[in-house]
C-alpha positions in Angstrom: 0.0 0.0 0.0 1.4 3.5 -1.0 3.0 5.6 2.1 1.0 9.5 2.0 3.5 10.2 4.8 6.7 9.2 6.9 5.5 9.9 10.9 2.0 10.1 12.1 1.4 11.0 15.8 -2.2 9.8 17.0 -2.9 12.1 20.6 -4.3 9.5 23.0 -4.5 5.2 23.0 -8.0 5.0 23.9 -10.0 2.8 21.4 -10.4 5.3 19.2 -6.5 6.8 19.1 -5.7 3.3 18.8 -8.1 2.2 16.0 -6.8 5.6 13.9 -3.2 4.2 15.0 -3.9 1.0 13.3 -5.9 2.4 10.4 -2.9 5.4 9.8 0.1 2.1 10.1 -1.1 1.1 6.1 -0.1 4.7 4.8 2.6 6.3 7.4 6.3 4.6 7.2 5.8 5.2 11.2 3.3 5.7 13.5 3.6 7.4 17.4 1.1 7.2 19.7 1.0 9.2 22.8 -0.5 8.5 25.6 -0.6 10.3 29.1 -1.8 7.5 31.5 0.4 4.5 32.7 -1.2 0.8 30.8 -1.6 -1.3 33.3 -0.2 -4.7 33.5 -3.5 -6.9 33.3 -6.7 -5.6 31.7 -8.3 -3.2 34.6 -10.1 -0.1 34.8 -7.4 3.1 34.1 -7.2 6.1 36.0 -7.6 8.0 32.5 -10.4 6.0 31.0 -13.3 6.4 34.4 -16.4 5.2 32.4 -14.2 1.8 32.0 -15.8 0.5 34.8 -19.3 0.4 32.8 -20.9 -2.2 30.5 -19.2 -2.2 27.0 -20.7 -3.5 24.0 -19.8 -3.8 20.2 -22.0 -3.5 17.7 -21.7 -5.6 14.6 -20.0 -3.0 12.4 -17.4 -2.0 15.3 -16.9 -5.5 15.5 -16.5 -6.1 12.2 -13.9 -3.4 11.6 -11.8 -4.2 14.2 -11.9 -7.9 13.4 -10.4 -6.6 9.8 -8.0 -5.0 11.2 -7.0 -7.1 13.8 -7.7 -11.0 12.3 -8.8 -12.9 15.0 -9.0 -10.5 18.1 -12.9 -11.2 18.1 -12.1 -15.0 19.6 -8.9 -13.5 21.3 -12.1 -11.7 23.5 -14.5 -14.8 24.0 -11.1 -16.4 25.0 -10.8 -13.6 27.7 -14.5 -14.1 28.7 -16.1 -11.8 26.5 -19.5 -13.0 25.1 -20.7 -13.0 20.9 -23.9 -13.0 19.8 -26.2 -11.9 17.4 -27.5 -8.8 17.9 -31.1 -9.1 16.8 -31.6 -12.9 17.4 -30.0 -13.2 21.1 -30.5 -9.5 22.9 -34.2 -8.5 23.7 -34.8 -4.7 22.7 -37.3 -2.9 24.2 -38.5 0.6 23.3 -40.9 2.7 25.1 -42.2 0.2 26.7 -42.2 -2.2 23.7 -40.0 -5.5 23.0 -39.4 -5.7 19.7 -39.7 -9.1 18.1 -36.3 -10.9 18.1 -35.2 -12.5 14.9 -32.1 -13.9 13.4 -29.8 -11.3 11.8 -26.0 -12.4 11.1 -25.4 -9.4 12.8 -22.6 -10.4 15.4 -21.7 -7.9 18.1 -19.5 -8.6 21.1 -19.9 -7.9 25.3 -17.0 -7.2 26.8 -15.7 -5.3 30.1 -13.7 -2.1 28.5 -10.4 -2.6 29.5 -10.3 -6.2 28.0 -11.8 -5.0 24.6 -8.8 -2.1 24.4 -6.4 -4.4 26.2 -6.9 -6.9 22.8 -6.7 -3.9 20.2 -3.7 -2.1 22.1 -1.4 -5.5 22.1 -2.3 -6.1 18.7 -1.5 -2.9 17.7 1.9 -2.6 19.7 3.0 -5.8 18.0 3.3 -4.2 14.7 6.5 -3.3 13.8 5.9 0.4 12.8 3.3 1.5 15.4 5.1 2.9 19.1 2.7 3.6 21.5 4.7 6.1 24.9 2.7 6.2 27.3 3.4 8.9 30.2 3.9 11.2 28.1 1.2 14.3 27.8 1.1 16.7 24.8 1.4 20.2 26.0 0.6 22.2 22.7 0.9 21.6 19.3 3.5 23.7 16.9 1.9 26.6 14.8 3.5 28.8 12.3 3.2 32.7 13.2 -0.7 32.9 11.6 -1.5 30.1 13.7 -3.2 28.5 10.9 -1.0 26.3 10.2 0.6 22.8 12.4 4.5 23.0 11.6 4.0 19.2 12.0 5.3 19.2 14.9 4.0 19.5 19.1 5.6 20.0 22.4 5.2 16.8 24.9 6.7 16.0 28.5 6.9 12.4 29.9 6.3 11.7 33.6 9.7 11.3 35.2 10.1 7.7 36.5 9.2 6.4 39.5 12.5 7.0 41.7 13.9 3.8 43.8 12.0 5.1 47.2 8.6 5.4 45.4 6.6 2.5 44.6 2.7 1.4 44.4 0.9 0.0 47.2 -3.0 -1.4 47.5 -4.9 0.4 50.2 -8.3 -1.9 51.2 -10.8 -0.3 53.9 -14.2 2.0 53.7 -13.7 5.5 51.8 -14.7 7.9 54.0 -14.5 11.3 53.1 -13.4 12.7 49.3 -12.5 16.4 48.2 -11.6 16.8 44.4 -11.4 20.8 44.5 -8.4 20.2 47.3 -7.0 17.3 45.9 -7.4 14.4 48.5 -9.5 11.6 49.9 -9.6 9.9 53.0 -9.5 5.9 53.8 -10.3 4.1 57.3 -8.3 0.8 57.6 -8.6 -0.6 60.5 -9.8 2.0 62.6 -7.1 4.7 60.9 -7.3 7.1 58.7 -5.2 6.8 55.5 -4.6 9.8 53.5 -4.4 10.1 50.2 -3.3 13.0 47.5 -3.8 13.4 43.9 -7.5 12.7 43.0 -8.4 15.9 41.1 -8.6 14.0 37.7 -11.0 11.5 39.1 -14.6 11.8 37.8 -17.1 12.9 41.2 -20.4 10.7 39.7 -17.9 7.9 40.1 -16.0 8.0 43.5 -18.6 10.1 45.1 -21.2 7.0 45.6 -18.4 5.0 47.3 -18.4 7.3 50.0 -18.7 5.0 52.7 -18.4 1.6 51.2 -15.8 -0.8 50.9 -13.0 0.3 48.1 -9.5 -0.7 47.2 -7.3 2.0 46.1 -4.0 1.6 44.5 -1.6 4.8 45.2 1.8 5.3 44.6 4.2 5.6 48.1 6.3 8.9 47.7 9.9 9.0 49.5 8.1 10.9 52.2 5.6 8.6 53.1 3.0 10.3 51.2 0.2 8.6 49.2 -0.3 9.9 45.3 -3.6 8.5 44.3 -3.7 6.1 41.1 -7.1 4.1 41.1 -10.1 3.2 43.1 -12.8 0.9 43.0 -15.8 -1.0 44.8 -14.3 -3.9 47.1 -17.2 -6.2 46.3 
């Protein structure tokens, strides 16, 4: 296929950063993708990705273009525990009140929790050998000529320092009991003590603020003074 280009830089892996990624690799000699959040390890909800957490669904044609892309990642998801189906002939709709009549379709569409559907496409597209994906790394501007009209094909982007020898990430369980975004904090009870934690401004409040008072697991990062940098929560079901 004929290169348009030499270096493409997609802003952002989410699916859709790293679907373009993919779909720029046939027509770019390289492709960069940029990415401000840490991946982590296994496939689990991401501080930078909040509605992660939340049923996911593909439709047929999502499914169907990703499959194309990525040839065999559909049963690479059913391996994982996802669930395929067809979409008309195994799902009840209902409308207003209404089921619609279900019926056979050959329209296949996939259920899968988030971070294992981008988990599939982000491996897959990492293993192709012009596609780099740097993650920790946020884009501060992008270049302009003087007019400003104009992208000098270039940006300005900063990558997170690494973690330091005396820092490293710990899992906090116990009841969440008090959060403030506006100054940056929340505040744990584990075992009768209050833990507290910095760093939560980015978190989404219609998220953390119903786990005020329930059981949670946070992950946080352990600072060389003993301080607590927030990464993650969740429900501790």
């Amino acid at each position: 296929m004929k290169h348009i280009g030499q270096h493409a830089i997609v802003i952002g892996a989410s699916m859709g950063g790293l679907l373009a990624a993919r779909a720029l690799s046939d027509f770019y000699a390289v492709v960069t993708v940029l990415e401000r959040d840490a991946f982590p390890q296994s496939d689990i909800p991401r501080k930078g990705v909040p509605q992660g957490r939340h049923a996911h669904g593909l439709l047929a044609r999502g499914r169907s273009v990703i499959e194309t892309f990525f040839p065999g990642w559909t049963d690479e998801v059913v391996a994982s525990g996802g669930v395929r189906g067809d979409i008309a002939g195994d799902v009840s709709w209902i409308g207003h009140g209404v089921t619609i009549k279900s019926a056979p379709s050959h329209l296949v569409g996939l259920l899968a929790p988030r971070p294992v559907l981008e988990g599939h496409v982000r491996r897959r597209l990492t293993a192709l050998s012009n596609v780099r994906v740097i993650e920790n790394c946020s884009v501060q501007e992008l270049i302009t000529d003087e007019s400003r009209t104009t992208i000098n094909k270039s940006l300005r982007a900063q990558a997170k320092p690494p973690a330091s020898a005396s820092e490293q990430e710990v899992t906090i369980a116990g009841t969440l009991r008090a959060v403030h975004l506006d100054k940056d904090w929340l505040d744990i009870t584990v075992d009768g003590k209050s833990v507290h934690v910095d760093g939560v401004k980015e978190a989404v409040d219609d998220l953390i603020g119903p786990m005020v008072n329930k059981p949670v697991v946070v992950r946080a990062i352990k600072l060389g003074n003993s301080k607590l940098r927030f990464v993650d929560i969740e429900r501790d079901e």
